[in-house]
SELO-483874 format. One record per residue (C-alpha): residue in three letters; x, y, z. Coordinates in steps of 0.001 Angstrom, whole numbers, padded with zeros to 6 digits, always signed. Layout:
# SELO-483874
ALAXYZ ...
END
This chain:
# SELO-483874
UNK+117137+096807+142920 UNK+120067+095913+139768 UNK+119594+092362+138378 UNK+122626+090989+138370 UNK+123558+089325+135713 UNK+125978+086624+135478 UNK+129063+086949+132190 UNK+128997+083926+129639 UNK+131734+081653+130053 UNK+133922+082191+126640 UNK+135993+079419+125470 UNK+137905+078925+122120 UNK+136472+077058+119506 UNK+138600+074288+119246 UNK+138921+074411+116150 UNK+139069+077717+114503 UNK+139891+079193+118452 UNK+137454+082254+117973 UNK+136335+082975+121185 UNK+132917+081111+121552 UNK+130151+082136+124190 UNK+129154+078601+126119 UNK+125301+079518+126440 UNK+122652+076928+125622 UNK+121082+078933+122390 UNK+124949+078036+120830 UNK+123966+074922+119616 UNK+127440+073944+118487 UNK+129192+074345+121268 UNK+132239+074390+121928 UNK+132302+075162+118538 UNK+131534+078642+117057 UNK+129694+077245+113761 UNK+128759+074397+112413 UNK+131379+074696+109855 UNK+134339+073870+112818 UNK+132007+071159+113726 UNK+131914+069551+111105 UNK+135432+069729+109983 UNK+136557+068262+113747 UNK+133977+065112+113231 UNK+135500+064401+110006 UNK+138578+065021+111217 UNK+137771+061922+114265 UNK+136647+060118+110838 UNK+139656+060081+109176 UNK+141640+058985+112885 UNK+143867+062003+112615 UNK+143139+062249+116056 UNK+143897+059712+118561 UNK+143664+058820+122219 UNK+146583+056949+123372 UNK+146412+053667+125231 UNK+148530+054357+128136 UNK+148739+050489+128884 UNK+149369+048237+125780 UNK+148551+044707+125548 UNK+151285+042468+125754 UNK+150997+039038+123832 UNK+152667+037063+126303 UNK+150038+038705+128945 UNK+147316+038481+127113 UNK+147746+034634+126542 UNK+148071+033887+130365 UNK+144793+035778+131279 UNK+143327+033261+128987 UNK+145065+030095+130870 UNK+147045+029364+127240 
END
């Protein structure tokens, strides 16, 4: 009887976007190196990326959850 054997799931690297095989012996997944890695944690560093607050703070609501 044929093992079958399940295909690697291949995503992008997200930085570089080589196609990158999502096994466990990758250990810089998603990325394909640790080059890419690297350059997307420094790139967090520096805040050139950001996540967007979808629900800013307003002063004048902020001041009445405090009983001001």
């Amino acid at each position: 009887m044929q093992e079958h054997r399940k295909q690697p799931y291949i995503v992008n690297c997200p930085h570089c976007k080589k196609p990158v095989e999502w096994v466990e012996t990758n250990e810089f997944r998603p990325f394909c190196s640790e080059r890419c890695q690297l350059i997307d944690l420094g790139a967090w560093a520096a805040e050139e990326y950001r996540i967007e607050d979808p629900s800013p703070i307003i002063p004048d609501e902020f001041e009445d959850d405090l009983g001001h």
